[in-house]
LOBA-580368 format. One record per residue (C-alpha): residue in one letter; x, y, z negated. Coordinates in steps of 0.25 Angstrom, whole numbers, plus 5000, padded with zeros to 4 digits. Layout:
# LOBA-580368
aa a | c1 X | c2 Y | c3 Z
...
//
This chain:
# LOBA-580368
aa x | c1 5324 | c2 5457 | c3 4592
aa x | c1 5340 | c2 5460 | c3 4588
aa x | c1 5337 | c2 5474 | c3 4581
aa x | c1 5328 | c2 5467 | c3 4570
aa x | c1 5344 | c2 5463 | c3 4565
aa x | c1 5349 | c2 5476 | c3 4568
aa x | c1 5353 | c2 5482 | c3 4553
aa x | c1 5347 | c2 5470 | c3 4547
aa x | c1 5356 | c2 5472 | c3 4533
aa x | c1 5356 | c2 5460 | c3 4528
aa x | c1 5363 | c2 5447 | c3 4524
aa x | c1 5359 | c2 5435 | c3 4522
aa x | c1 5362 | c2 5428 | c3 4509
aa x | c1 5356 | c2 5414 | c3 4503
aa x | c1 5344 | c2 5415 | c3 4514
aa x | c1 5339 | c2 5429 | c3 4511
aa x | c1 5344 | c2 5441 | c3 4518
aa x | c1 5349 | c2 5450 | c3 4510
aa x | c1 5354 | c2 5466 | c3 4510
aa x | c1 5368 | c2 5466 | c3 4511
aa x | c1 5373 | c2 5474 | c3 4497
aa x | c1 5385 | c2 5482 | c3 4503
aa x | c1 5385 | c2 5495 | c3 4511
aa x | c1 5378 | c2 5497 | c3 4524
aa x | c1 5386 | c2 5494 | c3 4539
aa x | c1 5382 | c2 5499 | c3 4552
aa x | c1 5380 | c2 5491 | c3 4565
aa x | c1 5383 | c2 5498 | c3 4578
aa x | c1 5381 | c2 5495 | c3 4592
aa x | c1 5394 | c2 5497 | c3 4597
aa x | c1 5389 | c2 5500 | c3 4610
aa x | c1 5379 | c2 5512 | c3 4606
aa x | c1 5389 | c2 5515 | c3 4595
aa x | c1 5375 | c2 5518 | c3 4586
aa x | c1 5371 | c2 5509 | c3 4574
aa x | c1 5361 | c2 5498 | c3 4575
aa x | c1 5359 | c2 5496 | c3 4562
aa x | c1 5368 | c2 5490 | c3 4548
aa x | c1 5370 | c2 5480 | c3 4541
aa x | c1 5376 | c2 5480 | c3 4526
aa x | c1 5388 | c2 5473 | c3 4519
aa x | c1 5386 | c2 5463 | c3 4508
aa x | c1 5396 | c2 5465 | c3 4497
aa x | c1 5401 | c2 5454 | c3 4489
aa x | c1 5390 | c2 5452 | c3 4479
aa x | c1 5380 | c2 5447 | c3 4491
aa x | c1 5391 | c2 5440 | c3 4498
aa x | c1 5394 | c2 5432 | c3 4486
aa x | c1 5379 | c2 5428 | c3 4486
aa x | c1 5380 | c2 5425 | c3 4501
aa x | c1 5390 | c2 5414 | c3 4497
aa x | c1 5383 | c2 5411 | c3 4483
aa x | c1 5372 | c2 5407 | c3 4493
aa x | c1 5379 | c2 5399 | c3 4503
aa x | c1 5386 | c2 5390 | c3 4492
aa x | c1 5371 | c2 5388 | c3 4485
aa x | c1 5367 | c2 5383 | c3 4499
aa x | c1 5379 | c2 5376 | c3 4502
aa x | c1 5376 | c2 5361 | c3 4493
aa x | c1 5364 | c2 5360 | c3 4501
aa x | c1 5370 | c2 5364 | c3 4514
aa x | c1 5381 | c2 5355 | c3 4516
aa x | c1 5372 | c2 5342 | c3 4512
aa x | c1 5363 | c2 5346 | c3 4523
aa x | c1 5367 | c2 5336 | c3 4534
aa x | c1 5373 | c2 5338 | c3 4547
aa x | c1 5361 | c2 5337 | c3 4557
aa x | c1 5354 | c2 5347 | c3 4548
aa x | c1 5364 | c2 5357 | c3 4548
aa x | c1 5364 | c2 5356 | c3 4565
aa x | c1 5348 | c2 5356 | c3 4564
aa x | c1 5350 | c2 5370 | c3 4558
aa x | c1 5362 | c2 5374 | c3 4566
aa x | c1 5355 | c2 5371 | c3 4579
aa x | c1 5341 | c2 5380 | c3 4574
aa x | c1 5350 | c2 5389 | c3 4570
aa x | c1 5354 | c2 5390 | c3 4585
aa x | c1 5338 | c2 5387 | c3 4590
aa x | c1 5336 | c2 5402 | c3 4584
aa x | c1 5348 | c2 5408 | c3 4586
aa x | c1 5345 | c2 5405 | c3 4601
aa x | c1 5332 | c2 5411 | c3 4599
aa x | c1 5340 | c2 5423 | c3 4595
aa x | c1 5350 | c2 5424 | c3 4605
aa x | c1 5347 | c2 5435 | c3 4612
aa x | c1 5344 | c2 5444 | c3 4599
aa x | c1 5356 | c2 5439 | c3 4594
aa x | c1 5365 | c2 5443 | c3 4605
aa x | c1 5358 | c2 5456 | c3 4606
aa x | c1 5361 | c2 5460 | c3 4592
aa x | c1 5376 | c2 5457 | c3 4594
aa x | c1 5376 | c2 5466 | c3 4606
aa x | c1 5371 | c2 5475 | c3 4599
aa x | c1 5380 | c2 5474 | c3 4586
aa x | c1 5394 | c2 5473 | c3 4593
aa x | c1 5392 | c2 5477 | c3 4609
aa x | c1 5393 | c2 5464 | c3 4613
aa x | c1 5389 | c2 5464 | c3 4628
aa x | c1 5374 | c2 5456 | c3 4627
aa x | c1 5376 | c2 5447 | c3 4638
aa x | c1 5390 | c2 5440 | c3 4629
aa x | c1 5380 | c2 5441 | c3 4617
aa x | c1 5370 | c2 5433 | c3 4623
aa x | c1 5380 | c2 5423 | c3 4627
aa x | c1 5389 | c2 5423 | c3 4615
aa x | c1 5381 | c2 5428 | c3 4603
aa x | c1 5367 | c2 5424 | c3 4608
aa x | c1 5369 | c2 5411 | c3 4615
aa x | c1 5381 | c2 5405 | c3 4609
aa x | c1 5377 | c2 5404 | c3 4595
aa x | c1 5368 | c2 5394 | c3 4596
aa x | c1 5375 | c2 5385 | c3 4606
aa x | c1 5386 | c2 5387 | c3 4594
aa x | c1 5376 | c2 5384 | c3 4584
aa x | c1 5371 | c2 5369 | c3 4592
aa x | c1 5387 | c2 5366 | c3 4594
aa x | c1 5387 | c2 5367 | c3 4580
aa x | c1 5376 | c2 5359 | c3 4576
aa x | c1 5379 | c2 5347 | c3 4587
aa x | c1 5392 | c2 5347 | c3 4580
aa x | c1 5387 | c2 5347 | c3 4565
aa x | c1 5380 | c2 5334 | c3 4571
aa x | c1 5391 | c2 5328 | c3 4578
aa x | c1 5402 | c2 5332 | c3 4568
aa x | c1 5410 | c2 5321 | c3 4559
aa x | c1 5406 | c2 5324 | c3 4545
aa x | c1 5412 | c2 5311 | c3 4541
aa x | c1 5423 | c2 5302 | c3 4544
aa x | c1 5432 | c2 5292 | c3 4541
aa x | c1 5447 | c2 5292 | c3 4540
aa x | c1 5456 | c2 5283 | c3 4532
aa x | c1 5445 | c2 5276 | c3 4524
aa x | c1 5442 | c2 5291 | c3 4520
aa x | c1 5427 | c2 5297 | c3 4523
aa x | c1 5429 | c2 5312 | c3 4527
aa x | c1 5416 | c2 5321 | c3 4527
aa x | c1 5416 | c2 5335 | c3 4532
aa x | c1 5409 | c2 5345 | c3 4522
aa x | c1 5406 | c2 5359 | c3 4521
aa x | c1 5417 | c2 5368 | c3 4515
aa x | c1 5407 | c2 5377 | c3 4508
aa x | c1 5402 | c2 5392 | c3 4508
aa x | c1 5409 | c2 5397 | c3 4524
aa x | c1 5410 | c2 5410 | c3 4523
aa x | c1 5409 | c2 5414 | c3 4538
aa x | c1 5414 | c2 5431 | c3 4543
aa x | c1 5410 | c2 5434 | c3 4560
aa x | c1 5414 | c2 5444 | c3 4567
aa x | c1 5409 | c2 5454 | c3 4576
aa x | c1 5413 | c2 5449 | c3 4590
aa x | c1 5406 | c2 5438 | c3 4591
aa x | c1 5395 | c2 5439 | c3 4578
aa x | c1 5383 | c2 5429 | c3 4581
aa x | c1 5394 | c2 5417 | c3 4587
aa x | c1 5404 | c2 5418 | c3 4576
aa x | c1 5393 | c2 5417 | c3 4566
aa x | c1 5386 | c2 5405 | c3 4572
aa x | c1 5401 | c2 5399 | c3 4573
aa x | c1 5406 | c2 5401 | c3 4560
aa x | c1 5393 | c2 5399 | c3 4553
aa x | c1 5389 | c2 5388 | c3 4563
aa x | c1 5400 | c2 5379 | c3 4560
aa x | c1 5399 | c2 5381 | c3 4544
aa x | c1 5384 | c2 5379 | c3 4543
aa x | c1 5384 | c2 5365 | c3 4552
aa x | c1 5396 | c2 5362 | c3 4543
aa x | c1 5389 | c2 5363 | c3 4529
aa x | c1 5395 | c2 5374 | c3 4525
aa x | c1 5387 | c2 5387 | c3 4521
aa x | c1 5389 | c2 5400 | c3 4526
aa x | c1 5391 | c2 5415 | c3 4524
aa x | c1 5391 | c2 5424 | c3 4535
aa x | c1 5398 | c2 5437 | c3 4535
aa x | c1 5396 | c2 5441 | c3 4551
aa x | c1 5404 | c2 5455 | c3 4554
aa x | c1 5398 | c2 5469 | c3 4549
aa x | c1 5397 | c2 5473 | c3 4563
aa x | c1 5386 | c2 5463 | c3 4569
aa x | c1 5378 | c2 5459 | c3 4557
aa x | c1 5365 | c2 5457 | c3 4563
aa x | c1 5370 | c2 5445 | c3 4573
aa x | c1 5371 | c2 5438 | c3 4559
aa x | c1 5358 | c2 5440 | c3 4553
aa x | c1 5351 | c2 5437 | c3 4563
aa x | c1 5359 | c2 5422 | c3 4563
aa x | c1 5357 | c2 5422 | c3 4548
aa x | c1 5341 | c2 5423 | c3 4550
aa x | c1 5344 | c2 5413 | c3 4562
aa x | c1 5349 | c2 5403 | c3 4551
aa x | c1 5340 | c2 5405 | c3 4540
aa x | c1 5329 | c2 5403 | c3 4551
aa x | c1 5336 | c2 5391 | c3 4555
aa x | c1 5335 | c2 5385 | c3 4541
aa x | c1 5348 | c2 5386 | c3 4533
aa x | c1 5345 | c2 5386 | c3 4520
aa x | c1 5348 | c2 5398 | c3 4512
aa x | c1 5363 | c2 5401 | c3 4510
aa x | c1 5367 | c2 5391 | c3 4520
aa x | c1 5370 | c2 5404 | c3 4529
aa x | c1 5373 | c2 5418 | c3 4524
aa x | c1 5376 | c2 5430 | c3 4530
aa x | c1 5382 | c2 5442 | c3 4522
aa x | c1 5385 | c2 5454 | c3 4530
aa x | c1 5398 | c2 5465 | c3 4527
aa x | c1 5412 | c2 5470 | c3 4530
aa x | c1 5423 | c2 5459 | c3 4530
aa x | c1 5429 | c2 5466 | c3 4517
aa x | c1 5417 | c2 5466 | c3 4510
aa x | c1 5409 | c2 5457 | c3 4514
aa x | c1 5417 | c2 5447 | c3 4521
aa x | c1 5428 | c2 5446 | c3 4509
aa x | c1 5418 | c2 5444 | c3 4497
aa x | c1 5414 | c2 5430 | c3 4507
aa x | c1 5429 | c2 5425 | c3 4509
aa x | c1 5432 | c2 5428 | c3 4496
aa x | c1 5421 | c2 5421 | c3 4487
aa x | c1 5426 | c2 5408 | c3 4484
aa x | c1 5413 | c2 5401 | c3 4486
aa x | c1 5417 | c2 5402 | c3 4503
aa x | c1 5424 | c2 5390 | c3 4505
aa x | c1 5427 | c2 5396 | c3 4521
aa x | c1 5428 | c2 5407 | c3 4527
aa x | c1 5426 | c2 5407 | c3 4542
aa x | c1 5431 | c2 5420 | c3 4548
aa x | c1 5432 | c2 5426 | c3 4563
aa x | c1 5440 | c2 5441 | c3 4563
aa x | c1 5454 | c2 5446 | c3 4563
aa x | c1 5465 | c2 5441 | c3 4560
aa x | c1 5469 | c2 5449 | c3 4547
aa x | c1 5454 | c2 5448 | c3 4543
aa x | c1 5457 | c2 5433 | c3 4545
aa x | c1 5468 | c2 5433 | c3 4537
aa x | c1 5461 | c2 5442 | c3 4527
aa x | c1 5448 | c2 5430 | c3 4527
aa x | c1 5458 | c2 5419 | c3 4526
aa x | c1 5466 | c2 5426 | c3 4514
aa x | c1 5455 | c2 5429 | c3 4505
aa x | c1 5448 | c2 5416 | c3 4508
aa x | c1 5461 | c2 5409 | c3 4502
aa x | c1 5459 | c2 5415 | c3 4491
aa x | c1 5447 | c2 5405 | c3 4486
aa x | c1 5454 | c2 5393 | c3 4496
aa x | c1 5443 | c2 5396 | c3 4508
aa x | c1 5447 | c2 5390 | c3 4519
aa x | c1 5443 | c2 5398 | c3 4533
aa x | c1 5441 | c2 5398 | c3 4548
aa x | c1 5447 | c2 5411 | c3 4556
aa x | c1 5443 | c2 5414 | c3 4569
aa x | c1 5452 | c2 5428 | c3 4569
aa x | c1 5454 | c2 5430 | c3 4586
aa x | c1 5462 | c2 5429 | c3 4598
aa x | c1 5470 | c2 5435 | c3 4608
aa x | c1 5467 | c2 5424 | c3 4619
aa x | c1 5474 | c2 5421 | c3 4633
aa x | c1 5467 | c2 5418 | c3 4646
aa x | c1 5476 | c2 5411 | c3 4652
aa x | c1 5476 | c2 5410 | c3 4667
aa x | c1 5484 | c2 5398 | c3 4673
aa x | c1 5492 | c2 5400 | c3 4686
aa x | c1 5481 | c2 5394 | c3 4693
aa x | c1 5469 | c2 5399 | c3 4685
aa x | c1 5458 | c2 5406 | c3 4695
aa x | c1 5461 | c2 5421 | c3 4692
aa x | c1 5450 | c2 5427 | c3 4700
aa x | c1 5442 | c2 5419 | c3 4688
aa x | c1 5450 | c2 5417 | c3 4677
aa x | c1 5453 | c2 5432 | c3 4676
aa x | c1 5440 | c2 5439 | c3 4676
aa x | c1 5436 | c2 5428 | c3 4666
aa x | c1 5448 | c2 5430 | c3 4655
aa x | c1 5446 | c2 5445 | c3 4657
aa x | c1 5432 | c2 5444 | c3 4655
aa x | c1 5435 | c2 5434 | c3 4641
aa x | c1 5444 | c2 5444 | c3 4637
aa x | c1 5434 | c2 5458 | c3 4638
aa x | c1 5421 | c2 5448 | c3 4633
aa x | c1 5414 | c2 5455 | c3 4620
aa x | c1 5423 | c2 5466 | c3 4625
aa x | c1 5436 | c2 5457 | c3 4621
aa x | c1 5431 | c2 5456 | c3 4606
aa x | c1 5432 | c2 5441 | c3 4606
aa x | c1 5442 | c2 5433 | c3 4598
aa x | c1 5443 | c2 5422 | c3 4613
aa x | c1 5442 | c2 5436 | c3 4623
aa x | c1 5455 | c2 5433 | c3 4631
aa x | c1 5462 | c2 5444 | c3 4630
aa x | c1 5476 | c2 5438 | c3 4636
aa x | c1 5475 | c2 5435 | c3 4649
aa x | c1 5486 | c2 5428 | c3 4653
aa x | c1 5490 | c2 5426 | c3 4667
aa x | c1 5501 | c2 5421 | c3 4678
aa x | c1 5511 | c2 5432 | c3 4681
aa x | c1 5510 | c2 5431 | c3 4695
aa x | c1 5493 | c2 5433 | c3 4694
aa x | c1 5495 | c2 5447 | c3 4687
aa x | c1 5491 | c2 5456 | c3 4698
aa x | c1 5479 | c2 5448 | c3 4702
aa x | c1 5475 | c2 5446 | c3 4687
aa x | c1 5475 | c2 5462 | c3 4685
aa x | c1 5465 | c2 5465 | c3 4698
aa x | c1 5458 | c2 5453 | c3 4693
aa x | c1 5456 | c2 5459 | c3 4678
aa x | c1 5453 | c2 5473 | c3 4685
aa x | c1 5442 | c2 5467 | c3 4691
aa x | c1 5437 | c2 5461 | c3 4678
aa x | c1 5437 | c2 5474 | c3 4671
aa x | c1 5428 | c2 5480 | c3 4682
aa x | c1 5418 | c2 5471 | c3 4681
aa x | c1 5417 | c2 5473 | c3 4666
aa x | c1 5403 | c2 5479 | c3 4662
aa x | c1 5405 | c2 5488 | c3 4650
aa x | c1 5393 | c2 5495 | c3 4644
aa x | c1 5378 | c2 5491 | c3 4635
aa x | c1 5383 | c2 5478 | c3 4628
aa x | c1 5366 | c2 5476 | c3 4630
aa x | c1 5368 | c2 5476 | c3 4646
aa x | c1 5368 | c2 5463 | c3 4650
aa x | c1 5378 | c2 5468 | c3 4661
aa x | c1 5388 | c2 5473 | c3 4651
aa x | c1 5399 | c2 5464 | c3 4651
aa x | c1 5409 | c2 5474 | c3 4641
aa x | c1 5404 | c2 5479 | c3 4629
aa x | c1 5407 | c2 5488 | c3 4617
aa x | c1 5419 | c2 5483 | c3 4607
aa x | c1 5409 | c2 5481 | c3 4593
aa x | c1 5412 | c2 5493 | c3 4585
aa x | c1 5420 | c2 5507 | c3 4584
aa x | c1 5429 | c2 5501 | c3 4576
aa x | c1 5434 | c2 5489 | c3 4586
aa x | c1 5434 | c2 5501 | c3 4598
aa x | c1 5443 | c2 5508 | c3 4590
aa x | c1 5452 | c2 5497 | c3 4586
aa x | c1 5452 | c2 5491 | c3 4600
aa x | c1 5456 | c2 5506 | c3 4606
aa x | c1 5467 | c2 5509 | c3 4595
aa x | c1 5473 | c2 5497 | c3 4599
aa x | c1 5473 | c2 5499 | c3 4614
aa x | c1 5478 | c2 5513 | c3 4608
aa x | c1 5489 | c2 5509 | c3 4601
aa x | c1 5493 | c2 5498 | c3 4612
aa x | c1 5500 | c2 5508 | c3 4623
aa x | c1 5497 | c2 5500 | c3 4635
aa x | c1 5491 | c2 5505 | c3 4647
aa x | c1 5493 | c2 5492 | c3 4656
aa x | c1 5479 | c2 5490 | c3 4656
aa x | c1 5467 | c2 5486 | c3 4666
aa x | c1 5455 | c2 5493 | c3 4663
aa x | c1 5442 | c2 5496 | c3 4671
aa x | c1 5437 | c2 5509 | c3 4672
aa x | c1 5430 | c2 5516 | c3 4659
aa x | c1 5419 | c2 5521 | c3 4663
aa x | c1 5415 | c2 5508 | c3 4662
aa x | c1 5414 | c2 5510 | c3 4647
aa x | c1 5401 | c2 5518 | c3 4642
aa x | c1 5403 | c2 5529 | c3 4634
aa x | c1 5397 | c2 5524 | c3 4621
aa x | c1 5402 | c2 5511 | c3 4614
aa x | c1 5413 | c2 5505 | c3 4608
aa x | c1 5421 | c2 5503 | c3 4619
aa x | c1 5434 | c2 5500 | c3 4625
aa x | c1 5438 | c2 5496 | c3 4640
aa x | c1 5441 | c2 5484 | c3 4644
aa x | c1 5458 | c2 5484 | c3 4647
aa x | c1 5468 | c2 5473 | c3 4653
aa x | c1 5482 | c2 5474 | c3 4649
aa x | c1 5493 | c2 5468 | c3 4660
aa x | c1 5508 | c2 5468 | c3 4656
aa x | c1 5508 | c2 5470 | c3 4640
aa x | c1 5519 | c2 5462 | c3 4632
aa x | c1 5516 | c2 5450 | c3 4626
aa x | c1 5517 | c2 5458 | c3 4613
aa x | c1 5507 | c2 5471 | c3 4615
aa x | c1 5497 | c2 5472 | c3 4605
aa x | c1 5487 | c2 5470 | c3 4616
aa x | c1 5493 | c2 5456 | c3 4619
aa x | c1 5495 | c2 5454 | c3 4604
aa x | c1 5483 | c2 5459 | c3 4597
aa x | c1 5467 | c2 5454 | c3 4599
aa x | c1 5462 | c2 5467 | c3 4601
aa x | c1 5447 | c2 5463 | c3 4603
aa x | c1 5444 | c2 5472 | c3 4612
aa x | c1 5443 | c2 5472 | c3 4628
aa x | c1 5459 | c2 5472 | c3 4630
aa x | c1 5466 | c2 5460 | c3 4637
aa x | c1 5480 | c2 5458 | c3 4642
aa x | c1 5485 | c2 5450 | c3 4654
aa x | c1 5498 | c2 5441 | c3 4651
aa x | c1 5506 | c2 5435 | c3 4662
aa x | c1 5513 | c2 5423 | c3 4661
aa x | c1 5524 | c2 5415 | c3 4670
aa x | c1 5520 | c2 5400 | c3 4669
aa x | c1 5511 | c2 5392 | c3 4660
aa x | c1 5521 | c2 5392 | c3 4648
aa x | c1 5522 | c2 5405 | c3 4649
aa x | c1 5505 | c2 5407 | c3 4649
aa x | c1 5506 | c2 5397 | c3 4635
aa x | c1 5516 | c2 5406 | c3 4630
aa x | c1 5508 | c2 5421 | c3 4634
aa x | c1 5494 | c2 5413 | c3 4630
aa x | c1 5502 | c2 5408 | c3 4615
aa x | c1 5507 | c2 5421 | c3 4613
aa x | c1 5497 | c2 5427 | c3 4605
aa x | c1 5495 | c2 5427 | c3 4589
aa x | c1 5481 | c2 5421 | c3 4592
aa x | c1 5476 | c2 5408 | c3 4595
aa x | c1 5461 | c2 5408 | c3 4597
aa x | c1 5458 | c2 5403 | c3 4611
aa x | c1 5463 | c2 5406 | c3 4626
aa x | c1 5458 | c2 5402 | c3 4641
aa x | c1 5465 | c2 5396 | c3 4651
aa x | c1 5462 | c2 5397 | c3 4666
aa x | c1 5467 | c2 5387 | c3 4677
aa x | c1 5461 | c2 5380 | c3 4690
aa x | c1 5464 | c2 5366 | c3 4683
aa x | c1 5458 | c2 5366 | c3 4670
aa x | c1 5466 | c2 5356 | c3 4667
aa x | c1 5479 | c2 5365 | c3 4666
aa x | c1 5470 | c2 5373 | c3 4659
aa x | c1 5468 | c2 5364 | c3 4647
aa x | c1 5482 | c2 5361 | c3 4648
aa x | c1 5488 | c2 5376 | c3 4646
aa x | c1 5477 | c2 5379 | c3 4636
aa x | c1 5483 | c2 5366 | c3 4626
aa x | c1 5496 | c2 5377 | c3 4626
aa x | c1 5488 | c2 5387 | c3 4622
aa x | c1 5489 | c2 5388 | c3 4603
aa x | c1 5474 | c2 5395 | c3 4603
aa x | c1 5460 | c2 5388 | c3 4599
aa x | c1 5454 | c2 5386 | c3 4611
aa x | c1 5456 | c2 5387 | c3 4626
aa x | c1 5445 | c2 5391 | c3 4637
aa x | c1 5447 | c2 5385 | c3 4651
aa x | c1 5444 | c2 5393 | c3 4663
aa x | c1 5435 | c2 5403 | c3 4658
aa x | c1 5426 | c2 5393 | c3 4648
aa x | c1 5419 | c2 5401 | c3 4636
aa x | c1 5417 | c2 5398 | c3 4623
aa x | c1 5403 | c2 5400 | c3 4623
aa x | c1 5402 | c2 5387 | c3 4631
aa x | c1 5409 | c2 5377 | c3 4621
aa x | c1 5401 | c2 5381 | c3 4608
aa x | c1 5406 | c2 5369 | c3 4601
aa x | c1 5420 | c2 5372 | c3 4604
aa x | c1 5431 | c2 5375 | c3 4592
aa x | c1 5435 | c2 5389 | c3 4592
aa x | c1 5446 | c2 5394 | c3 4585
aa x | c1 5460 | c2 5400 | c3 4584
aa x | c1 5475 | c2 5397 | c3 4580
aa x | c1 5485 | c2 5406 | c3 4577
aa x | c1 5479 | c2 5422 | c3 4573
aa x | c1 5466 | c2 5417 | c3 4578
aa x | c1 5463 | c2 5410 | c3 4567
aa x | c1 5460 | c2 5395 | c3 4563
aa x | c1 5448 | c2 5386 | c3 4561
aa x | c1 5437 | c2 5381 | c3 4572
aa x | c1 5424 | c2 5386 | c3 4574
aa x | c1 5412 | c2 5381 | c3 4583
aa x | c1 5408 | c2 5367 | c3 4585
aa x | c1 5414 | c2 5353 | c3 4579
aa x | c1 5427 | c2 5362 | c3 4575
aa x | c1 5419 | c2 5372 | c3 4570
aa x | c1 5413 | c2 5363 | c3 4559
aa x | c1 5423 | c2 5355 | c3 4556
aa x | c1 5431 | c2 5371 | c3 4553
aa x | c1 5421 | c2 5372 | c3 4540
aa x | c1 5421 | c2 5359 | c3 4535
aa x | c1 5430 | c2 5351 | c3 4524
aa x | c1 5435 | c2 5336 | c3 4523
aa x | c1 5431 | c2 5330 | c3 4512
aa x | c1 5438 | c2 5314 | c3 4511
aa x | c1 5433 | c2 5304 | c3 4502
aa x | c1 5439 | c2 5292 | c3 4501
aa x | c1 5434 | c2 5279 | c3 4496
//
């Protein structure tokens, strides 16, 4: 059922889908390396009448009252369940994410998202009082929201989730590399029952495409997941017409193992957090940070992981390492690795890579200074580094060194030490004992320092792309 999106040109503008007025784009498997179709880029002209649409709708929307908008939010997630398999499948197919994380993280978790959402937009505060003053919460407008292509159905949901149960409309630009996730969501909603404009898609290139929606002035906020200079880049232009915007720009995260953290356990898991989506995740734990004295059972312990690392057909159910998600990401992730000198890595055998695909072996890095690019830089790709530390202050002080802030785990026996360490940590959130995302949907998710600011998903999430309006009587 996924191919009938595969090369499915099109955007979707004011309720109708429309073909996209820019040059042609190709799709490839990054696992066969071949095409699997194309989509196309909309250039200013159709973009501006994505937002044209989206403010025509806007009037009605935001009067549409809570409960409704978590009535449509929760269809939304009834048919996106219905399509969670197809879903998942076309995302393995458009970025080589291994099919069993699909399922779980692109198939199943959107519409657990989507009802955190709408249990939320029921639940939320839209009024108080505070000092005789009655403060409502209200839409901030036209959102203009840009995915990526890590993680392309859950961003979309978590972005254009939290805007649509908070009034707002919204404009989608999901990445150029894994279009069809997108229309296939769009469709979702349009079956669902948004009216017309409420939700738009318009597919392109970030320079094209992506800048014709943060720079028309009719977006009141841009919600942005990417680099860190494309961050900047969003947040600069958006400025330029006072948009306010959320950025979600990634991490360089520590698993922290406590002195007396189980490391049969804890270290297979960090290891296998770091290498998940074949370490192109903005949370992987790439830092694993552990007691000085463990070093030499941590090593054996992280050999052992790599071996049982199943590279091959992201569509096996049995592959647990895919492809990176494009010739360009291989080769940026290999130049680096290149140009960072080091051989103080642990790597498993590489014949265990096939022949064809974008890939690059999993490594381990023991012993690098604290100021190696590898320590330094997120090189979203399947490369971790192991720190040592002396005694807790000194694991606050490895963890906090890092120009990101986005999230970090924490292992101990006493999950109470745990909790205590992780309030010394500066990042946006903190995963005890090997607890996953996944299973917290309504959970605030966001960085501080280089990763970022602003919240997305549940409560937070909402509140992120609303506005306080006070009036006083």
């Amino acid at each position: 059922m996924a191919e009938q999106w595969l090369g499915r040109a099109a955007c979707l503008v004011g309720g109708e889908w429309r073909t996209p007025d820019g040059p042609a784009i190709p799709v490839v498997d990054p696992y066969t390396e071949q095409p699997i179709g194309e989509t196309a880029e909309a250039g200013p002209g159709l973009t501006a009448e994505a937002v044209a649409a989206a403010e025509a709708a806007l009037p009605a929307w935001e009067r549409t009252g809570p409960a409704d908008r978590a009535d449509l939010l929760d269809r939304l997630a009834d048919l996106l369940e219905a399509r969670s398999g197809e879903l998942a499948a076309l995302i393995t197919r458009e970025m080589g994410m291994p099919a069993t994380l699909a399922t779980a993280s692109q198939g199943d978790l959107p519409p657990r998202v989507l009802r955190a959402f709408a249990t939320a937009t029921r639940a939320f505060g839209w009024t108080e009082k505070i000092d005789g003053a009655q403060l409502h919460r209200v839409p901030l407008g036209v959102v203009g929201a840009i995915t990526p292509w890590n993680m392309p159905a859950h961003q979309i949901i978590a972005k254009v989730g939290a805007a649509l149960a908070a009034g707002n409309t919204v404009v989608l630009k999901p990445s150029e590399a894994t279009p069809f996730d997108a229309n296939l969501i769009a469709a979702a909603a349009l079956e669902a029952g948004f009216p017309p404009g409420v939700f738009s898609v318009v597919q392109g290139t970030g320079p094209v495409t992506g800048e014709a929606l943060v720079a028309d002035p009719r977006v009141a906020h841009v919600t942005f997941t990417g680099s860190v200079p494309a961050g900047q880049a969003v947040a600069a232009l958006a400025a330029g017409h006072t948009a306010s915007t959320t950025l979600e720009l990634g991490g360089k995260s520590a698993a922290v193992l406590l002195p007396d953290a189980d490391l049969a356990r804890a270290v297979p898991a960090a290891v296998k957090s770091g290498l998940v989506n074949s370490g192109q995740a903005c949370n992987a734990t790439t830092r694993i940070v552990v007691p000085r004295s463990t070093l030499a059972d941590v090593e054996a312990l992280v050999i052992d992981a790599l071996d049982a690392v199943v590279a091959g057909d992201p569509r096996d159910p049995a592959t647990t390492f895919g492809p990176l998600a494009s010739a360009r990401q291989r080769d940026r992730v290999r130049h680096l690795l290149d140009t960072a000198g080091d051989d103080r890595a642990v790597t498993p055998p590489l014949q265990l890579l096939p022949s064809h695909g974008f890939f690059v072996g999993p490594r381990v890095y023991f012993g690098l200074d604290a100021r190696h690019p590898l320590v330094r830089q997120e090189v979203f790709g399947p490369v971790l580094v192991v720190q040592s530390y002396t005694d807790e202050a000194d694991a606050t002080a490895v963890a906090n060194d890092s120009d990101f802030g986005l999230s970090a785990e924490v292992w101990s026996a006493d999950p109470d030490r745990a909790e205590s360490f992780a309030r010394t940590l500066r990042v946006g959130q903190v995963k005890i004992n090997g607890v996953r995302t996944r299973e917290r949907p309504g959970v605030p998710f966001g960085g501080r320092k280089s990763s970022g600011y602003g919240r997305e998903l549940g409560a937070e999430g909402i509140a992120d792309l609303t506005a306080v309006q006070a009036v006083l009587r």
